[in-house]
C-alpha positions as CSV (number, residue, x, y, z in Angstrom):
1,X,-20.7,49.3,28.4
2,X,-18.0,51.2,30.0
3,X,-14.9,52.4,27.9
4,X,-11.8,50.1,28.4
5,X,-9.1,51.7,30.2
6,X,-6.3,53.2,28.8
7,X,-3.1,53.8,30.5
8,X,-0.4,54.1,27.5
9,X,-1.1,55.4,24.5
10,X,2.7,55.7,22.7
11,X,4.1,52.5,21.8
12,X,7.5,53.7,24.2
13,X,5.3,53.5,26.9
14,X,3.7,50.3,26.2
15,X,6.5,48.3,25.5
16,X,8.1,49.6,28.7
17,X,4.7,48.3,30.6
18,X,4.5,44.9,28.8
19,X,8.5,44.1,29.1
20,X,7.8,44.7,32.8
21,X,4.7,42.6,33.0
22,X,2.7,41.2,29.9
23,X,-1.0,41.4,30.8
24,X,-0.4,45.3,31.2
25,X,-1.4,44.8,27.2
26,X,-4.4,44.8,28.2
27,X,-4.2,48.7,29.3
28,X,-2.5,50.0,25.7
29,X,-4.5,51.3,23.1
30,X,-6.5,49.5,20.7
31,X,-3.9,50.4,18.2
32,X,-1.3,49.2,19.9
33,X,-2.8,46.2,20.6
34,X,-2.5,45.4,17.0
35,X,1.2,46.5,17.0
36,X,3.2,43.2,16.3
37,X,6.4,44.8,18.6
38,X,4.4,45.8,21.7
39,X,2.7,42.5,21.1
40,X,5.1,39.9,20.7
41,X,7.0,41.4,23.7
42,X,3.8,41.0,26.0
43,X,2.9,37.3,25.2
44,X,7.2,37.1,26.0
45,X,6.8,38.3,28.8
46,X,3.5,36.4,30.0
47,X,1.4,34.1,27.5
48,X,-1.8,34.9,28.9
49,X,-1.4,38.4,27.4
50,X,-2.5,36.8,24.0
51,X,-6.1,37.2,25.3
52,X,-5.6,41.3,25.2
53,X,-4.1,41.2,21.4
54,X,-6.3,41.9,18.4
55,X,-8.0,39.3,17.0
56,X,-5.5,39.5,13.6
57,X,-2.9,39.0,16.0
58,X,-4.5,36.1,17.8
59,X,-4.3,34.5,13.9
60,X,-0.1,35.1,13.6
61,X,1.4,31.5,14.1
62,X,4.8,33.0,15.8
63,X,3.0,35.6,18.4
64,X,0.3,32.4,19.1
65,X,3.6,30.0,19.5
66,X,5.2,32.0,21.5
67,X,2.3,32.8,23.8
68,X,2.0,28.6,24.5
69,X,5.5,28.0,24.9
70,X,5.4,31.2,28.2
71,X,2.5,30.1,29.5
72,X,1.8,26.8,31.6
73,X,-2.2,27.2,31.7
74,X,-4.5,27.6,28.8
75,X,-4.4,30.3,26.3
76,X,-5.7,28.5,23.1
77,X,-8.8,29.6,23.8
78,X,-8.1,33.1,22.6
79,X,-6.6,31.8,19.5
80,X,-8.2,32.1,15.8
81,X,-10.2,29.3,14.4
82,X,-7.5,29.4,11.5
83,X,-4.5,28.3,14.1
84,X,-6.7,25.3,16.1
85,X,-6.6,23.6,13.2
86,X,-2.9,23.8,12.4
87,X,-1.5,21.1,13.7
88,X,2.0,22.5,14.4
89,X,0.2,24.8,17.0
90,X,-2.1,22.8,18.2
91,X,1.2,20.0,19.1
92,X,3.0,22.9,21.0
93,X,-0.4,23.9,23.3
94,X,-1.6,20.3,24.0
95,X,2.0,19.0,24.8
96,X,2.1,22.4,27.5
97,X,-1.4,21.7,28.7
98,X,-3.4,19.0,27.3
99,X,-7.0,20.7,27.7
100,X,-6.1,22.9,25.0
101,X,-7.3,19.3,22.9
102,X,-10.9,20.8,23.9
103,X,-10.2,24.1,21.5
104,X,-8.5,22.0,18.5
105,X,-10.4,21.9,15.7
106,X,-12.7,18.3,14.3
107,X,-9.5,17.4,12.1
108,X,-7.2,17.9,14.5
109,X,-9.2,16.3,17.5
110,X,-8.9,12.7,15.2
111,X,-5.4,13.1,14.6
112,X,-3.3,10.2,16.7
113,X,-0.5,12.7,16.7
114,X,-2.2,15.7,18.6
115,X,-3.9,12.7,20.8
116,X,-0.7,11.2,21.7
117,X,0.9,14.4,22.3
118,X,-2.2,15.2,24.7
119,X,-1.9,11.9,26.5
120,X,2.2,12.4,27.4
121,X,2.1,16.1,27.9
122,X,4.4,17.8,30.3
123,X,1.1,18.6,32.6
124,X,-1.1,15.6,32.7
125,X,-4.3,17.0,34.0
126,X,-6.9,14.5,34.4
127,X,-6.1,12.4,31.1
128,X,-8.7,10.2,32.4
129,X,-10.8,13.1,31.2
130,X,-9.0,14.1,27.9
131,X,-11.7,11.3,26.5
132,X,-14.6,14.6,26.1
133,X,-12.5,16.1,24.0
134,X,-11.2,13.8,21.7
135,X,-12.8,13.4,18.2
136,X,-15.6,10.4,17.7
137,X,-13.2,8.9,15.0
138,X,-10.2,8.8,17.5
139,X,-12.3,7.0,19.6
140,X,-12.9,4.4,17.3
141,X,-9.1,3.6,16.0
142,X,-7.9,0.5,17.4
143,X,-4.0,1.3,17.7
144,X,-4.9,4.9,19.9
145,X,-7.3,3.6,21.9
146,X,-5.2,0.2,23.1
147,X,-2.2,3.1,23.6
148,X,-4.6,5.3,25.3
149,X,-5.9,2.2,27.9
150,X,-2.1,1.6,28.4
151,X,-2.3,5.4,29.6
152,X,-5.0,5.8,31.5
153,X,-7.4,2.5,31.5
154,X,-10.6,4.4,32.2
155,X,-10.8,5.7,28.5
156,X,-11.6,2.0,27.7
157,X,-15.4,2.8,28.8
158,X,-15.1,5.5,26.0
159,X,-14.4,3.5,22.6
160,X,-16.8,3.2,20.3
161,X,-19.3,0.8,20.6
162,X,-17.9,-1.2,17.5
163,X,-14.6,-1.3,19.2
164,X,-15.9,-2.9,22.2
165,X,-17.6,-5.3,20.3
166,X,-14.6,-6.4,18.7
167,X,-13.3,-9.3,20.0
168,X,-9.8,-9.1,18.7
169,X,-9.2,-6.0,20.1
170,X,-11.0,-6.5,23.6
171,X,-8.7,-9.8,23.7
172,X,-6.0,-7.1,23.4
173,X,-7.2,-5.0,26.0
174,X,-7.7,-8.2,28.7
175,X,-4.2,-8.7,28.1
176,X,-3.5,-5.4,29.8
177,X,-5.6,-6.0,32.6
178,X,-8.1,-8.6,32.8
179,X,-11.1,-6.6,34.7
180,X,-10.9,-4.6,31.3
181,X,-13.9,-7.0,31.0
182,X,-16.5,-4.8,32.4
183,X,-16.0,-2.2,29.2
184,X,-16.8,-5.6,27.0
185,X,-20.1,-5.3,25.6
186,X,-22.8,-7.6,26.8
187,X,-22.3,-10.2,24.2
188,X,-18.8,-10.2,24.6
189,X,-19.3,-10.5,28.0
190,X,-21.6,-13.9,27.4
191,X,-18.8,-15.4,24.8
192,X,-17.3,-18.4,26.9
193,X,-14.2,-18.4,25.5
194,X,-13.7,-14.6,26.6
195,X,-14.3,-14.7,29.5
196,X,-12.5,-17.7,30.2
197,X,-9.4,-16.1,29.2
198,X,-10.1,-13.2,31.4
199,X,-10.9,-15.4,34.8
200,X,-7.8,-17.1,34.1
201,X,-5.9,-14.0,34.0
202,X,-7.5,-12.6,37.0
203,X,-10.1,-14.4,38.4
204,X,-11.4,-11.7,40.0
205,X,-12.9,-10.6,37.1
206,X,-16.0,-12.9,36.8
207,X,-17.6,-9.9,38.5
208,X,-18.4,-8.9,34.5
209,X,-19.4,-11.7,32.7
210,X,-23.3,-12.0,32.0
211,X,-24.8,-14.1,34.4
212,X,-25.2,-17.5,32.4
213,X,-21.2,-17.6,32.6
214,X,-20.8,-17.1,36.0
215,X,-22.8,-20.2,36.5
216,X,-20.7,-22.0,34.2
217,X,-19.1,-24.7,36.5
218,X,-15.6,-24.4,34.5
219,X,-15.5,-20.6,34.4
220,X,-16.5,-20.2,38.3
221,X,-13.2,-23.0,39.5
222,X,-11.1,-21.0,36.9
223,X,-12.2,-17.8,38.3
224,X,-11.7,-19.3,41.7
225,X,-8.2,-20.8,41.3
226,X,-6.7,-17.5,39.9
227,X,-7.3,-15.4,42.9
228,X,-4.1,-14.8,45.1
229,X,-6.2,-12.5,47.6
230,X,-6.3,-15.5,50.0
231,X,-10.1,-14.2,50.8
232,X,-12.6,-16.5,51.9
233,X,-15.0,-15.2,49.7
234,X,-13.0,-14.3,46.7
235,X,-14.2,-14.6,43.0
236,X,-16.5,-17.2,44.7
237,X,-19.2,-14.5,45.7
238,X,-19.4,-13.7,42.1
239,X,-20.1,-17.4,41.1
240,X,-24.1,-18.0,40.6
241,X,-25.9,-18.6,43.8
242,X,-26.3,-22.4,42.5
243,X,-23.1,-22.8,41.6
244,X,-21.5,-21.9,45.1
245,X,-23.4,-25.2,46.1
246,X,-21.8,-27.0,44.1
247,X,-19.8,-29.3,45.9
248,X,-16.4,-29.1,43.3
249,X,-16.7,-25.3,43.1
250,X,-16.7,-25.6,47.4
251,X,-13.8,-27.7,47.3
252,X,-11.7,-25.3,44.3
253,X,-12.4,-22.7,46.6
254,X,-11.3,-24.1,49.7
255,X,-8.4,-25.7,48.4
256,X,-7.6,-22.0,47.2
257,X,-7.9,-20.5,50.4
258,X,-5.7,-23.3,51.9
259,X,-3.2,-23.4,49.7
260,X,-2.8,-19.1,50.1
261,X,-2.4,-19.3,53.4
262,X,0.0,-21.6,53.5
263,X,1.9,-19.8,51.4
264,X,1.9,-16.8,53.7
265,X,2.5,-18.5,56.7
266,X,6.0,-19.8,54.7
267,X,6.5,-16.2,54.1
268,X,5.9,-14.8,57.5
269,X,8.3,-17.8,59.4
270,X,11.2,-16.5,57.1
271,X,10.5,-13.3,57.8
272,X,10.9,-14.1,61.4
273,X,14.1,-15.6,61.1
């Protein structure tokens, strides 16, 4: 392996290179590199410098502070097993950039305080990914995970099985949007009384219930009568194939349809005067 360059060797020189730009740290001596001064100016200057520092350095909680707070990417990667699981740091890097959750440490990837701090950071980069990095405990604690779907409703299809087998709290969830349904496991998704509260929030979301529901003559003309779309073939095209023959689910729908555009046309002759 070829020796590391070297261009400043006295600690005048380095600091003089890393006031001007930060990553020149990684061009100082190995010695220097472990010089707290030289150091803390670097990661001042530029946070990504932390990645040049030695590793006892990488493990001080002011230089590793310091680095996050001057740097808008990532740098928690470089930092000591020690400091990913204090949770002081670990606040100050996920609240900067939020992927720095996928460095914490097990404790700290459960705590609701690092994952809420995660969810509202300053840079919210892809939190509809933040779910791969969270802890399998987190993913199963009712108040972070309803606060999470409020967020970003795609982490929904990451709670824990048990959660989304829990009636109460996927009652919870349909309250925030109905066509949270389709993260419902299947025999939530076959309980009548469910699913009935979901089509009558949104009636477009029949599209999840198990099959026996959506021939369910009540469910379908709920399902049907809470659509404002004003399409022909609403929630209908989700009801059973022998329930759309039914001559009371035809006449729900139709009377539907009817009763949309009606409305419209009302709205579009005001807008015309």
């Amino acid at each position: 392996m070829a020796d590391r360059e070297v261009k400043y060797e006295t600690k005048e020189a380095a600091l003089a290179a890393v006031s001007f730009d930060g990553r020149e740290l990684e061009y100082v001596s190995d010695e220097l590199q472990n010089d707290r001064d030289v150091v803390l100016v670097a990661v001042s200057r530029d946070g990504s410098a932390l990645e040049f520092a030695s590793g006892g350095l990488r493990n001080d909680k002011e230089v590793v502070l310091i680095a996050v707070n001057k740097f808008c990417g990532d740098v928690f990667e470089c930092v000591s097993d020690e400091l990913r699981d204090d949770k002081e740091v670990v606040l100050a890097a996920v609240k900067i950039y939020n992927y720095s959750l996928q460095y914490a440490s097990e404790r700290l990837s459960n705590d609701r305080d690092v994952l809420f701090a995660a969810l509202g950071s300053q840079a919210e980069h892809y939190c509809d990914e933040l779910w791969n990095y969270a802890g399998k405990e987190i993913l199963n604690d009712r108040e972070f995970m309803l606060a999470a779907v409020m967020h970003c409703e795609d982490w929904l299809e990451y709670a824990s099985d048990g959660l989304r087998n829990d009636r109460k709290f996927m009652l919870q969830a349909l309250a925030l949007n109905a066509c949270h349904l389709k993260y419902a496991s299947d025999e939530l998704r076959n309980d009548r009384g469910l699913v009935l509260a979901a089509v009558k929030a949104d009636g477009w979301s029949l599209q999840y219930a198990s099959d026996g529901l959506r021939a369910d003559k009540e469910i379908a003309i709920t399902a049907i009568l809470n659509d404002s779309s004003g399409c022909n073939m609403g929630p209908v095209m989700y009801v059973s194939e022998e329930m759309q023959k039914d001559p009371d689910v035809i006449d729900a729908n139709m009377s539907m349809y009817n009763k949309v555009m009606r409305e419209r046309a009302a709205e579009n002759s005001l807008k015309i005067v």
